[in-house]
PDB file of N, CA, C, O and CB in Angstrom:
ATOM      1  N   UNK A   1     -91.424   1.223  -3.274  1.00  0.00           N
ATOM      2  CA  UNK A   1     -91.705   1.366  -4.682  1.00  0.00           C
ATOM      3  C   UNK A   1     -91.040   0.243  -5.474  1.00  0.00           C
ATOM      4  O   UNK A   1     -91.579  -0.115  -6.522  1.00  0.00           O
ATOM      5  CB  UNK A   1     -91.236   2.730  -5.182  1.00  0.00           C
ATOM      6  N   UNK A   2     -89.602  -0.505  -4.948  1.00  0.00           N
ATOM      7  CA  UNK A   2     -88.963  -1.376  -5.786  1.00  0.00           C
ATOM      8  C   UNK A   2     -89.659  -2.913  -5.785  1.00  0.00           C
ATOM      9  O   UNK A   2     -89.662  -3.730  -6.706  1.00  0.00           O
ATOM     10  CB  UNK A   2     -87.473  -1.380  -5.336  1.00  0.00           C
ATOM     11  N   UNK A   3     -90.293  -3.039  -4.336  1.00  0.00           N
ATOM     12  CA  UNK A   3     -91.280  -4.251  -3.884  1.00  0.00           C
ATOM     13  C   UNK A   3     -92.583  -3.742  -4.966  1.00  0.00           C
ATOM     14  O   UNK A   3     -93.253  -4.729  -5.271  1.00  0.00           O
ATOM     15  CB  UNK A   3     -91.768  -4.248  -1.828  1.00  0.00           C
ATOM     16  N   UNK A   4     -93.000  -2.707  -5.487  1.00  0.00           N
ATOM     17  CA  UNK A   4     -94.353  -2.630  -6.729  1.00  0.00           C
ATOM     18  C   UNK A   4     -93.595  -2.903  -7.325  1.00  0.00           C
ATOM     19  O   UNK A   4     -93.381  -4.102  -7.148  1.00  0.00           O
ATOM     20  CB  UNK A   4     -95.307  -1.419  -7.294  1.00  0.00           C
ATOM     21  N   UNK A   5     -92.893  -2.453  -8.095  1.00  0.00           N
ATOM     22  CA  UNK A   5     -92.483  -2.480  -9.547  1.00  0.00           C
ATOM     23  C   UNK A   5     -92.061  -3.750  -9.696  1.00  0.00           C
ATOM     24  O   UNK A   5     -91.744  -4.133 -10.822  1.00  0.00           O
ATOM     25  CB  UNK A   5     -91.406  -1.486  -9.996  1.00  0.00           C
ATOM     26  N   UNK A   6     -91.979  -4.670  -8.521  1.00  0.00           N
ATOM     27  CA  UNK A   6     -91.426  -6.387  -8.348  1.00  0.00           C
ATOM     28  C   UNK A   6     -92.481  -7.110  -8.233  1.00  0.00           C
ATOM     29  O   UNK A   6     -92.450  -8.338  -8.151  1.00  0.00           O
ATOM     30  CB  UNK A   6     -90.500  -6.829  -7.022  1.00  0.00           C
ATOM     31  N   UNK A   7     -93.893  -6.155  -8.211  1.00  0.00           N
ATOM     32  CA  UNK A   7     -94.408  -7.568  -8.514  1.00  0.00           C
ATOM     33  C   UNK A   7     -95.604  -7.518  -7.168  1.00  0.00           C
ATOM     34  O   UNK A   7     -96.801  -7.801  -7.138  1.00  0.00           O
ATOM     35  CB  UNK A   7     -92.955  -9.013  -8.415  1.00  0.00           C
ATOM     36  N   UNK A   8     -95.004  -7.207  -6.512  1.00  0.00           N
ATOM     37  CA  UNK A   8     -96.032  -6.725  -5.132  1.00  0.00           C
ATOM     38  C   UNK A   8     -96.852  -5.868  -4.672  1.00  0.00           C
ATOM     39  O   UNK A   8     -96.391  -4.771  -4.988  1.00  0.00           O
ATOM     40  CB  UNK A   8     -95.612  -6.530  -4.313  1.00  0.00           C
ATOM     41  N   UNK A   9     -98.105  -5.689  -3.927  1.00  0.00           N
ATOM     42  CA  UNK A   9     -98.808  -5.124  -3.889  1.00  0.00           C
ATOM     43  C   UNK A   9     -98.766  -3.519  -3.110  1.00  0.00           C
ATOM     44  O   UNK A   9     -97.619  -3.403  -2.680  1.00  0.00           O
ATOM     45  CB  UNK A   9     -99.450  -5.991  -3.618  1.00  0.00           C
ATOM     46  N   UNK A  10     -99.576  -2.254  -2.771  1.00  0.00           N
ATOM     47  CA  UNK A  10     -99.028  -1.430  -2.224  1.00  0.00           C
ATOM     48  C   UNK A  10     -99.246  -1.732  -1.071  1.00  0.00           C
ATOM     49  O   UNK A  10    -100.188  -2.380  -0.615  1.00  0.00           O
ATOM     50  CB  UNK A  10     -99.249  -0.360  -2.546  1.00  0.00           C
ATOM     51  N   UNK A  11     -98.083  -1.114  -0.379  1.00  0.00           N
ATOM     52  CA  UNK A  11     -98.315  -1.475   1.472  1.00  0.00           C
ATOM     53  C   UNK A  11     -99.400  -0.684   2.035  1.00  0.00           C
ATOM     54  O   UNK A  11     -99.700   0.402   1.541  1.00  0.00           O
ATOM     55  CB  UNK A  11     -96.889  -1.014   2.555  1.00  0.00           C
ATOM     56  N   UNK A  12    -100.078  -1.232   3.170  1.00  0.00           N
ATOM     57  CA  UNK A  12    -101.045  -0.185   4.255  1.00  0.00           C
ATOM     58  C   UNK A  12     -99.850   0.069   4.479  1.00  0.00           C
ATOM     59  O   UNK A  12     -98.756  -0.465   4.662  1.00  0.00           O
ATOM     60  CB  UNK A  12    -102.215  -0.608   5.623  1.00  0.00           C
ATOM     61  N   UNK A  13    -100.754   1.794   4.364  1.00  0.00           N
ATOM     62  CA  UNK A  13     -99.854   2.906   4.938  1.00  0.00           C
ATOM     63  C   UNK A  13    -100.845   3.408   5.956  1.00  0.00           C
ATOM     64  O   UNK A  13    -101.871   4.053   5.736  1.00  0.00           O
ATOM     65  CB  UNK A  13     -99.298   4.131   3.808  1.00  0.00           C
ATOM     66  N   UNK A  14    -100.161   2.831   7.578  1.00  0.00           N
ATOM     67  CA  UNK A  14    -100.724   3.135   8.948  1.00  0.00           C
ATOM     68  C   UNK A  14    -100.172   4.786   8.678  1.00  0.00           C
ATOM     69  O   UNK A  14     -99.347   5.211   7.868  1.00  0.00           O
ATOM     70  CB  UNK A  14     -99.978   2.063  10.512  1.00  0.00           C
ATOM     71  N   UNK A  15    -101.146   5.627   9.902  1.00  0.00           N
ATOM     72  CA  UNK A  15    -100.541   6.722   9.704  1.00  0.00           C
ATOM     73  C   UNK A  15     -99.214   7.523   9.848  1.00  0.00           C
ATOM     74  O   UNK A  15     -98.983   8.676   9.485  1.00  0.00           O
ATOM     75  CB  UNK A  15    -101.100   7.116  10.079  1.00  0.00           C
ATOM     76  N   UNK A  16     -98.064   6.259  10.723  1.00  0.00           N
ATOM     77  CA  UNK A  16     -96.552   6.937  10.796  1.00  0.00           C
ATOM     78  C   UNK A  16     -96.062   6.661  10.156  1.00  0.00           C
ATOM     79  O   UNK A  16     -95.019   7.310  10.079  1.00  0.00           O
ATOM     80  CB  UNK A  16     -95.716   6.886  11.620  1.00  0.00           C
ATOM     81  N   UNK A  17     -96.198   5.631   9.181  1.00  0.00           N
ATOM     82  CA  UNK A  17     -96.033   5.034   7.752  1.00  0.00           C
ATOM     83  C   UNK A  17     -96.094   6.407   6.876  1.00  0.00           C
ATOM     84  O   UNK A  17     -95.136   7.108   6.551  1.00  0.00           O
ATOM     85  CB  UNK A  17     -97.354   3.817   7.302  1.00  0.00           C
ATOM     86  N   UNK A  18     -97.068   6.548   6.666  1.00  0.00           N
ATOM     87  CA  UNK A  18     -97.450   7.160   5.865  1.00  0.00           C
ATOM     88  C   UNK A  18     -97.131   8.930   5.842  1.00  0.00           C
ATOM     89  O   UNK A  18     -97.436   9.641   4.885  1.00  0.00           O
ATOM     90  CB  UNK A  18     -98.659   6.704   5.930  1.00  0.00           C
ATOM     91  N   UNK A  19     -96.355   9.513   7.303  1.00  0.00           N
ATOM     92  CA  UNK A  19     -95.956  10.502   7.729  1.00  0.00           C
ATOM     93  C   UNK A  19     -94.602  10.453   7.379  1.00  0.00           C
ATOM     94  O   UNK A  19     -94.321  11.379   6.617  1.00  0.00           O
ATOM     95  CB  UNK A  19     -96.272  10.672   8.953  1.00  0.00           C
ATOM     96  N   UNK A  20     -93.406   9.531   7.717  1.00  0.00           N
ATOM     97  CA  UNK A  20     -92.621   9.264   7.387  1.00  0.00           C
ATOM     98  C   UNK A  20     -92.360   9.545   6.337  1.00  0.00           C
ATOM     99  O   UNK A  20     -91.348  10.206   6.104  1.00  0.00           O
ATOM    100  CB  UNK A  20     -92.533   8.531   7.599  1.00  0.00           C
ATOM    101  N   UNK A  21     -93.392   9.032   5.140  1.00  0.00           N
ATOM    102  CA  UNK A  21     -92.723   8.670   3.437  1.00  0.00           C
ATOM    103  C   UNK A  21     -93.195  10.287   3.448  1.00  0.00           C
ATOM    104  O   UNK A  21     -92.884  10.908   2.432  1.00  0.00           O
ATOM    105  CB  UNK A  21     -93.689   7.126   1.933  1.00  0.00           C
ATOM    106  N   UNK A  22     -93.816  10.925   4.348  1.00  0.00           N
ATOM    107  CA  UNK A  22     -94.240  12.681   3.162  1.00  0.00           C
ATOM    108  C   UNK A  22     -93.055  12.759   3.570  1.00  0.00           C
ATOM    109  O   UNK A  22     -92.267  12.721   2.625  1.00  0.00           O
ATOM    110  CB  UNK A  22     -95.593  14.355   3.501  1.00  0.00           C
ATOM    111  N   UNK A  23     -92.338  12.895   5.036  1.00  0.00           N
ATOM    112  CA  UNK A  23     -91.687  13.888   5.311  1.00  0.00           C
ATOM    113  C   UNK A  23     -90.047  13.470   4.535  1.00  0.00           C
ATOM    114  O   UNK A  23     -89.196  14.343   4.705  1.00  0.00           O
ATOM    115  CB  UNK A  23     -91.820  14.121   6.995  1.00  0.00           C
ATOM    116  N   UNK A  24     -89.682  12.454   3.876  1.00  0.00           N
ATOM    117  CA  UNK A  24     -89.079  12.017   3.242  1.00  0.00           C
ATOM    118  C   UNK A  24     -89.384  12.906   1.372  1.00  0.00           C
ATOM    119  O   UNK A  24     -88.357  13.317   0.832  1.00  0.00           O
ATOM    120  CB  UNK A  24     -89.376  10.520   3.659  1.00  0.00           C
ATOM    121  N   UNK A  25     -90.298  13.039   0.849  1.00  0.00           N
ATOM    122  CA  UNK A  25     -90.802  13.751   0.009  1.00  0.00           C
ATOM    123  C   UNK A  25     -90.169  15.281   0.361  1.00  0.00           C
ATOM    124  O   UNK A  25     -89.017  15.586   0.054  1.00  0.00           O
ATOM    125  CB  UNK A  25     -92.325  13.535   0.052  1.00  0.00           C
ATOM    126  N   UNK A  26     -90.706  15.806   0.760  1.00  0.00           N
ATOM    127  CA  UNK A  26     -90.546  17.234   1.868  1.00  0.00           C
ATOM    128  C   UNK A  26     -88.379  17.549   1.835  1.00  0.00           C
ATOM    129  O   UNK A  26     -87.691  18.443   1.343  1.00  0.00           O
ATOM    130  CB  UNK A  26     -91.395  16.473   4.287  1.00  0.00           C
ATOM    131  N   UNK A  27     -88.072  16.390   2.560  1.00  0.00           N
ATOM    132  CA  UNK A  27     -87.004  16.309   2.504  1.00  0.00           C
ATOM    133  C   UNK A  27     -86.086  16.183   1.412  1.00  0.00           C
ATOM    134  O   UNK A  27     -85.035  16.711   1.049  1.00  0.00           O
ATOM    135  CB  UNK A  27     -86.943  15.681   3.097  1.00  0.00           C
ATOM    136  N   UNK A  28     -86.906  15.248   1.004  1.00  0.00           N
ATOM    137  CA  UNK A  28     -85.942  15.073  -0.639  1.00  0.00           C
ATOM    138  C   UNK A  28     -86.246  16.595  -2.050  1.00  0.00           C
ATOM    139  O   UNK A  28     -86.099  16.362  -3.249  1.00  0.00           O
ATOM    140  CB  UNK A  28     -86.831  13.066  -1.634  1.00  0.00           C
ATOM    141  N   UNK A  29     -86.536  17.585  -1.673  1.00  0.00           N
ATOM    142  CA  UNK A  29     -87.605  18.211  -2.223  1.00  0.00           C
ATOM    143  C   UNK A  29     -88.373  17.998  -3.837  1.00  0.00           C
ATOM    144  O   UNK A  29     -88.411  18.686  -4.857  1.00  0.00           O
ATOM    145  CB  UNK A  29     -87.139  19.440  -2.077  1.00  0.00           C
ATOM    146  N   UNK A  30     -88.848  16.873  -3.493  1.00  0.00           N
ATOM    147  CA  UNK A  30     -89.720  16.256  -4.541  1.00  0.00           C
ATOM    148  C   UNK A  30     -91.283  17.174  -4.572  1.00  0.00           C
ATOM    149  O   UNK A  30     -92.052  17.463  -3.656  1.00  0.00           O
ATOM    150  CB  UNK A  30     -89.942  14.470  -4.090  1.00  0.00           C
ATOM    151  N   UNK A  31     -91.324  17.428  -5.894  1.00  0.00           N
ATOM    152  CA  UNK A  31     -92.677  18.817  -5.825  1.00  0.00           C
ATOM    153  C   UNK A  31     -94.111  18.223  -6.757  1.00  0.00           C
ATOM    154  O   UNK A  31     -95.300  18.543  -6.736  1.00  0.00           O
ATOM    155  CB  UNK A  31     -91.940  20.721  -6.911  1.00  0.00           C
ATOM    156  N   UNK A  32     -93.211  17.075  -7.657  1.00  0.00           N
ATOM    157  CA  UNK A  32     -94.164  16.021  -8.816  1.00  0.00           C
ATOM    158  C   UNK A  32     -93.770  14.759  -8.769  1.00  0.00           C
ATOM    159  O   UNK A  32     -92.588  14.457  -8.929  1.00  0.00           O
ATOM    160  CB  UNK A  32     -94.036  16.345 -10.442  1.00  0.00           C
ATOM    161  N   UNK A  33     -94.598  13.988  -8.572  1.00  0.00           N
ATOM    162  CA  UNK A  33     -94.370  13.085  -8.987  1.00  0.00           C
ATOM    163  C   UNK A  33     -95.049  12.027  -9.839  1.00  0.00           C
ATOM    164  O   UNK A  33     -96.166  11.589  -9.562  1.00  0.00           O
ATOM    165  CB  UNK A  33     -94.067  12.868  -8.264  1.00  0.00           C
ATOM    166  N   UNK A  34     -94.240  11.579 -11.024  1.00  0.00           N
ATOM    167  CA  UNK A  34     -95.181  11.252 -11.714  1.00  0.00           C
ATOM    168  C   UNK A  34     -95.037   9.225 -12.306  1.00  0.00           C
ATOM    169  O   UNK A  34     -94.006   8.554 -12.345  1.00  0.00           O
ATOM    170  CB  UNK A  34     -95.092  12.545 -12.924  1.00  0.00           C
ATOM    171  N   UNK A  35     -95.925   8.952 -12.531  1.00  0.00           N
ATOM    172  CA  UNK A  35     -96.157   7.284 -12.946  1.00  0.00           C
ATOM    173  C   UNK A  35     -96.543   7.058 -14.421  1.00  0.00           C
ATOM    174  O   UNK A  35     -97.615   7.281 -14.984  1.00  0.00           O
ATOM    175  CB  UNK A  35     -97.460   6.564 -12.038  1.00  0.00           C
ATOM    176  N   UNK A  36     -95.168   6.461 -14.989  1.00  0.00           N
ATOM    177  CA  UNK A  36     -95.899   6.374 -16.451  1.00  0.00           C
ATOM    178  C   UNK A  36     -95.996   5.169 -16.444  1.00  0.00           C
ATOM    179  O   UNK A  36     -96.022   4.617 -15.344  1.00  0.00           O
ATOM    180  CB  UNK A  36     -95.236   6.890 -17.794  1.00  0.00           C
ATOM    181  N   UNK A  37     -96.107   4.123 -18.025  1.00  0.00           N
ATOM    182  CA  UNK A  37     -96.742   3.493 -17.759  1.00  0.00           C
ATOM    183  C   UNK A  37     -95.531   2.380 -17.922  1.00  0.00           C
ATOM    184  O   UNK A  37     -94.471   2.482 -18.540  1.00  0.00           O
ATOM    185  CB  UNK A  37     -97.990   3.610 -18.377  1.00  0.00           C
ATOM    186  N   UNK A  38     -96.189   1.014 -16.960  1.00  0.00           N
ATOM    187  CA  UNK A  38     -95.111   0.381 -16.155  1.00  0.00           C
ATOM    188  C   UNK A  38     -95.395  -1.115 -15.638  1.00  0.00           C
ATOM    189  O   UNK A  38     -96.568  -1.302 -15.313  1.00  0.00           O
ATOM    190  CB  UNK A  38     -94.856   1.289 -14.934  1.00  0.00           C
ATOM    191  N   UNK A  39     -94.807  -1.861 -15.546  1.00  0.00           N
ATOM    192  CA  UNK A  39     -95.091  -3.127 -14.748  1.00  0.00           C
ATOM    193  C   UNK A  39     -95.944  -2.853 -13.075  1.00  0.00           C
ATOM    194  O   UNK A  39     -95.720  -1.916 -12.309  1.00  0.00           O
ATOM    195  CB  UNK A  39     -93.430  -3.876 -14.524  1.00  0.00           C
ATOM    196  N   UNK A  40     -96.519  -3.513 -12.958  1.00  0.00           N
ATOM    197  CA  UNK A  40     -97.686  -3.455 -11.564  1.00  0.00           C
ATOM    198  C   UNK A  40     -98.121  -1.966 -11.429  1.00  0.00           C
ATOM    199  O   UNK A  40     -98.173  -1.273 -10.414  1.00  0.00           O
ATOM    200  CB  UNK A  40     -96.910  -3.966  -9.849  1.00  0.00           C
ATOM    201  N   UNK A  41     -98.481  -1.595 -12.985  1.00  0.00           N
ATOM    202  CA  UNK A  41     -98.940   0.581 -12.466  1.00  0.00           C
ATOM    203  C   UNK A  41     -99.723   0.617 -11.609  1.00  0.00           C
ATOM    204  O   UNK A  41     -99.699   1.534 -10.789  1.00  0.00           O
ATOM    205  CB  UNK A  41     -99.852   1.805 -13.618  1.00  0.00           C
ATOM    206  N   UNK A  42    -101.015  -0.786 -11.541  1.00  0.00           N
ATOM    207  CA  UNK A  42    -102.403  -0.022 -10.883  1.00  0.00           C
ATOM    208  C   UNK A  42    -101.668  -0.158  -9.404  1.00  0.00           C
ATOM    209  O   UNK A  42    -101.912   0.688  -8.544  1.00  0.00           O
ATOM    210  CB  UNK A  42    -104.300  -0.994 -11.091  1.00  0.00           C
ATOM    211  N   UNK A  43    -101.054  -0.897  -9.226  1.00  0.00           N
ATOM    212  CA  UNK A  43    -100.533  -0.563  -7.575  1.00  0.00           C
ATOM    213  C   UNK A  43    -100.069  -0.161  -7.126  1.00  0.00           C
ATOM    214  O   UNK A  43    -100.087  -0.202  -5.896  1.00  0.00           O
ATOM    215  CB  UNK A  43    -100.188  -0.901  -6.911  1.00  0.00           C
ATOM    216  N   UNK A  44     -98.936   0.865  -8.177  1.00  0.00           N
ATOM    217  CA  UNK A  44     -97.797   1.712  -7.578  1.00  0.00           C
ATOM    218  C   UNK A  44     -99.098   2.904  -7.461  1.00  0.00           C
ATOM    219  O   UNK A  44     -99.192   3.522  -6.401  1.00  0.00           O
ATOM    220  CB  UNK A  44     -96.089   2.080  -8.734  1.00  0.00           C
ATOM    221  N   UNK A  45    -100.303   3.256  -8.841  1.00  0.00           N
ATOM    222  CA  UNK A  45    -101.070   4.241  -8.525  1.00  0.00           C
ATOM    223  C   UNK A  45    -102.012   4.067  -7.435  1.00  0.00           C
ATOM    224  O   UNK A  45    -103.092   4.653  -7.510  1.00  0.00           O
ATOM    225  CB  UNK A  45    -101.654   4.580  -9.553  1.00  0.00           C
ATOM    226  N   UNK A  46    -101.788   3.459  -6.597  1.00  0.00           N
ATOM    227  CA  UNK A  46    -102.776   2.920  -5.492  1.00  0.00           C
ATOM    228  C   UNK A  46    -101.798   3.448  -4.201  1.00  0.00           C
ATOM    229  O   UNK A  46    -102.073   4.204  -3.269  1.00  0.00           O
ATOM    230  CB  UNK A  46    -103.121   0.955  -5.566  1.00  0.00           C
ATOM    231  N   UNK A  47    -100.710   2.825  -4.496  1.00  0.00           N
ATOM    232  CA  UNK A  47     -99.907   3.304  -3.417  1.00  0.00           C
ATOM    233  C   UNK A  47     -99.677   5.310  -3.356  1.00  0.00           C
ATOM    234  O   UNK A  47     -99.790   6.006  -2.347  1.00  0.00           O
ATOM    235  CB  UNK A  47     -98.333   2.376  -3.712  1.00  0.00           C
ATOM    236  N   UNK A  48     -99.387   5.718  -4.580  1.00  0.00           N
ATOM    237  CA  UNK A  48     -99.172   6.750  -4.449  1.00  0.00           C
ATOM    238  C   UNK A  48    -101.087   8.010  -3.994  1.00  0.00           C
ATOM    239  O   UNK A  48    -101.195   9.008  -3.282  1.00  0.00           O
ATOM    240  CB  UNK A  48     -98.191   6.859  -5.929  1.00  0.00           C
ATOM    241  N   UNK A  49    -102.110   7.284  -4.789  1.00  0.00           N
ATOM    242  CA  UNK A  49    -103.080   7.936  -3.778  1.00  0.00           C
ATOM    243  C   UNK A  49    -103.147   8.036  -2.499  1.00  0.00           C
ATOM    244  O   UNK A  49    -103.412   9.105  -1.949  1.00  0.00           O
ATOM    245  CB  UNK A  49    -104.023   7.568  -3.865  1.00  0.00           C
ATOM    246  N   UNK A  50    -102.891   6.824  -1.794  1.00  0.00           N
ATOM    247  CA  UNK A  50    -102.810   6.474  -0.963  1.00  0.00           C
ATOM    248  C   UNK A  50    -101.674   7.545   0.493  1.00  0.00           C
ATOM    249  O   UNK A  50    -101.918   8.130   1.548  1.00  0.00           O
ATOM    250  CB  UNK A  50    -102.563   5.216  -1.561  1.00  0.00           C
ATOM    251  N   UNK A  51    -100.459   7.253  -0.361  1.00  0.00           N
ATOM    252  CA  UNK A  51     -99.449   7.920   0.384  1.00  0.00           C
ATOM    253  C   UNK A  51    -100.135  10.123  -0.091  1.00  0.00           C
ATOM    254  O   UNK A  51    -100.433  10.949   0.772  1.00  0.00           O
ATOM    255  CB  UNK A  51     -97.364   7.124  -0.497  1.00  0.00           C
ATOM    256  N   UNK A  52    -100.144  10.275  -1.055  1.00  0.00           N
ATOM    257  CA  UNK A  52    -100.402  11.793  -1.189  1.00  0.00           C
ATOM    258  C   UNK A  52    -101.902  11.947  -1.450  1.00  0.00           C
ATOM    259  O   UNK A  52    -102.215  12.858  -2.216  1.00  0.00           O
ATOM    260  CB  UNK A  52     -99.519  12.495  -2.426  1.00  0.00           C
ATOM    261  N   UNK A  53    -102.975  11.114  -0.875  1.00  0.00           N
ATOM    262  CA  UNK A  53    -104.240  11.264  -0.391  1.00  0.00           C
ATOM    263  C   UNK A  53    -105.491  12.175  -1.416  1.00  0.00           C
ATOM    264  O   UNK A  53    -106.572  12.634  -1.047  1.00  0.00           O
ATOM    265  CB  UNK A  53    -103.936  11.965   0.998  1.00  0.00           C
ATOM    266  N   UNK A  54    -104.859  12.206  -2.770  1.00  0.00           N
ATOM    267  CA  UNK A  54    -106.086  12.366  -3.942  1.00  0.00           C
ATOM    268  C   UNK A  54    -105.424  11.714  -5.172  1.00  0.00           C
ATOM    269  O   UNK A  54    -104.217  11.490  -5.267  1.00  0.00           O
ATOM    270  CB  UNK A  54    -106.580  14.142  -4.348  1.00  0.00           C
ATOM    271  N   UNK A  55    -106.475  11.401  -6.217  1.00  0.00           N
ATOM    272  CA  UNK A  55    -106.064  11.109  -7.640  1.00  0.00           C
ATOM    273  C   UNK A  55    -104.561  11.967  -8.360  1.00  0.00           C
ATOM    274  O   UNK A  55    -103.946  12.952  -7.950  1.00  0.00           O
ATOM    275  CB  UNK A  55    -107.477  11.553  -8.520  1.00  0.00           C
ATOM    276  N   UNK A  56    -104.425  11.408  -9.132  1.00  0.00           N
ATOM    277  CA  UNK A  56    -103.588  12.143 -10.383  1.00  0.00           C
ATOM    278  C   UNK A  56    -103.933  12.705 -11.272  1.00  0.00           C
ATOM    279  O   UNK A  56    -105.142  12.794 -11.483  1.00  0.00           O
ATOM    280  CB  UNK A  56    -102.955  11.572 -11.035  1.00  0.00           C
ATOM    281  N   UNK A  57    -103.044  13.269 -12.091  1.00  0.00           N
ATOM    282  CA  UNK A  57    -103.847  14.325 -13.113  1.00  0.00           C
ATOM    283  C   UNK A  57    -103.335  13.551 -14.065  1.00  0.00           C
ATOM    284  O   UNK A  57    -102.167  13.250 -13.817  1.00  0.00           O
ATOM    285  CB  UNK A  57    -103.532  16.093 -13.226  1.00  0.00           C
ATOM    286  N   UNK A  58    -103.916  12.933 -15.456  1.00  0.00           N
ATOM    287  CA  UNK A  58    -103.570  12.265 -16.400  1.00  0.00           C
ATOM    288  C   UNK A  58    -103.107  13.237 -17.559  1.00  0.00           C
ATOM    289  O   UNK A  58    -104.034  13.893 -18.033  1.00  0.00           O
ATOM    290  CB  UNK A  58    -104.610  11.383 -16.686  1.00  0.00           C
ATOM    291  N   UNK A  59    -102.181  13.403 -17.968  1.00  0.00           N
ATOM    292  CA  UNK A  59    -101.125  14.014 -18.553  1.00  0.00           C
ATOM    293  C   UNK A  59    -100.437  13.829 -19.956  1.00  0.00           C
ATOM    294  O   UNK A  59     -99.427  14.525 -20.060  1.00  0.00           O
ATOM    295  CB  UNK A  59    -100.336  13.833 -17.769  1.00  0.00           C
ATOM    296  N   UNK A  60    -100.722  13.092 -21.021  1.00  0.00           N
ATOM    297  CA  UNK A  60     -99.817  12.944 -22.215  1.00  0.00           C
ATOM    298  C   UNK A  60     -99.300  11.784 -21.697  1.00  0.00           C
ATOM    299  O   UNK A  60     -98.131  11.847 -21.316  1.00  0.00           O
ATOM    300  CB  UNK A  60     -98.729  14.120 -22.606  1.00  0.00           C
ATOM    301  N   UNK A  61     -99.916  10.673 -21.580  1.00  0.00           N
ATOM    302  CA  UNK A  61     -99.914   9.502 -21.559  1.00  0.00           C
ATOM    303  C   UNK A  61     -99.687   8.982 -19.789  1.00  0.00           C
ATOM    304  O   UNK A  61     -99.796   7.859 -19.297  1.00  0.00           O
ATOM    305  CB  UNK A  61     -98.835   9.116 -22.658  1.00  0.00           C
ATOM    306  N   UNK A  62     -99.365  10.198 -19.197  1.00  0.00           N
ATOM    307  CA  UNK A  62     -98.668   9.620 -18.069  1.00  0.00           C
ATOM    308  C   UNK A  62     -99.694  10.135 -16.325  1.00  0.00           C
ATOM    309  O   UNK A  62    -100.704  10.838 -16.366  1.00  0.00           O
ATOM    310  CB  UNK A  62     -96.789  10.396 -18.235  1.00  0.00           C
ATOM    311  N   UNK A  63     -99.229   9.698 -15.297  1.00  0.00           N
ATOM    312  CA  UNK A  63    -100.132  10.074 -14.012  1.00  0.00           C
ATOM    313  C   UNK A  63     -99.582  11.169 -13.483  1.00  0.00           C
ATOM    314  O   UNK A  63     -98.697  10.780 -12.720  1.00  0.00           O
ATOM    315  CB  UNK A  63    -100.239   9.006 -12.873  1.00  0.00           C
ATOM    316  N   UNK A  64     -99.642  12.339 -13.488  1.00  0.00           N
ATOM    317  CA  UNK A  64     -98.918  13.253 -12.173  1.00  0.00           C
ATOM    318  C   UNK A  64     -99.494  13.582 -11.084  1.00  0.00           C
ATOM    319  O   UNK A  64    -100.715  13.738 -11.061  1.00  0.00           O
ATOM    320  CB  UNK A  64     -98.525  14.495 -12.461  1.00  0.00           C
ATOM    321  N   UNK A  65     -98.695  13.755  -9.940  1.00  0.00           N
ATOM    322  CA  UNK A  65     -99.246  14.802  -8.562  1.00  0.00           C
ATOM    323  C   UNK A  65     -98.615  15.957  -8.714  1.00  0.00           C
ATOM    324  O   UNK A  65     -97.424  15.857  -9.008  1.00  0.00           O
ATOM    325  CB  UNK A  65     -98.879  14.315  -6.942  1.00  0.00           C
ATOM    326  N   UNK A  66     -99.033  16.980  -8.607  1.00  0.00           N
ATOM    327  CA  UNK A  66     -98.225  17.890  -8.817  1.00  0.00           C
ATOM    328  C   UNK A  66     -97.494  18.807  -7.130  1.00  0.00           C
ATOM    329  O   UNK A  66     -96.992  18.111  -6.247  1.00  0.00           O
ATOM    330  CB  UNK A  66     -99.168  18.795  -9.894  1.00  0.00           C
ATOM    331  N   UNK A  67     -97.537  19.579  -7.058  1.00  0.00           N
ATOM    332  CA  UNK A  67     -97.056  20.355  -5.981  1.00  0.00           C
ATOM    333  C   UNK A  67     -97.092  18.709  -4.487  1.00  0.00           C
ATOM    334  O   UNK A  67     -98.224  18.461  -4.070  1.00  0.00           O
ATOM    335  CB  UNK A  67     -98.473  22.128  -5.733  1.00  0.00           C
ATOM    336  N   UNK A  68     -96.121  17.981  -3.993  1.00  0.00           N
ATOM    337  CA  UNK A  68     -96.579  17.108  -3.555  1.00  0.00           C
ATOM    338  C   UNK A  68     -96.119  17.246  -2.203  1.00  0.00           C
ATOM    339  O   UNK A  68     -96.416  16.481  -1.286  1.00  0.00           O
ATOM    340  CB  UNK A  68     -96.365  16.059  -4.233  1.00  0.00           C
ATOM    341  N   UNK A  69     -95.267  18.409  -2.107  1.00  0.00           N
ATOM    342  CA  UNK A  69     -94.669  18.493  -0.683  1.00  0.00           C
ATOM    343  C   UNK A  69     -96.300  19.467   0.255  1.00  0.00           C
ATOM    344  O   UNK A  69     -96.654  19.441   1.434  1.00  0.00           O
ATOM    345  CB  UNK A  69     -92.685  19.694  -0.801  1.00  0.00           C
ATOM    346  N   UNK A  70     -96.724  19.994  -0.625  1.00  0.00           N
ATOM    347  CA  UNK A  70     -98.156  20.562   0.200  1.00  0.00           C
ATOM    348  C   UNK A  70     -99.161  19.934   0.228  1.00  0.00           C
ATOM    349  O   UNK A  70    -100.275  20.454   0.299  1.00  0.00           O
ATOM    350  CB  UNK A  70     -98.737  21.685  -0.203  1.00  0.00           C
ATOM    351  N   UNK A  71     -98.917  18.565   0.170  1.00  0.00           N
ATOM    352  CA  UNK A  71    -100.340  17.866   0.795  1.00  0.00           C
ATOM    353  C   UNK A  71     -99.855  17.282   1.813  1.00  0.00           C
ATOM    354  O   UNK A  71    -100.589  16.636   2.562  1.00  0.00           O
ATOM    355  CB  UNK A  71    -101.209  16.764  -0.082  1.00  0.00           C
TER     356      UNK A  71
END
């Protein structure tokens, strides 16, 4: 996330990639997460479809996932 917000694009997330960062979510017990608005957004919101596998819910200016440990 600090490589987006720097400027860089979102990583392919192969699938142990991408198992890893849930079970890190899961672990951390993160339940929302949300993207307001920000330097490189469309790619951090690219990355985060990506990693929790549907859109966001647009919110009072901002992106949320909501419940994120059950996807």
């Amino acid at each position: 996330m600090i490589a987006i917000q720097q400027g860089g694009g979102a990583p392919d997330l192969t699938p142990d990639l991408r198992s890893r960062l849930h079970q890190d979510l899961v672990r951390w017990h993160v339940e929302t997460v949300i993207v307001g608005p920000m330097y490189n957004q469309a790619q951090m919101l690219i990355f985060f479809e990506r990693l929790l596998g549907r859109a966001p819910q647009a919110v009072e200016g901002v992106l949320v996932w909501w419940e994120t440990g059950s996807t």
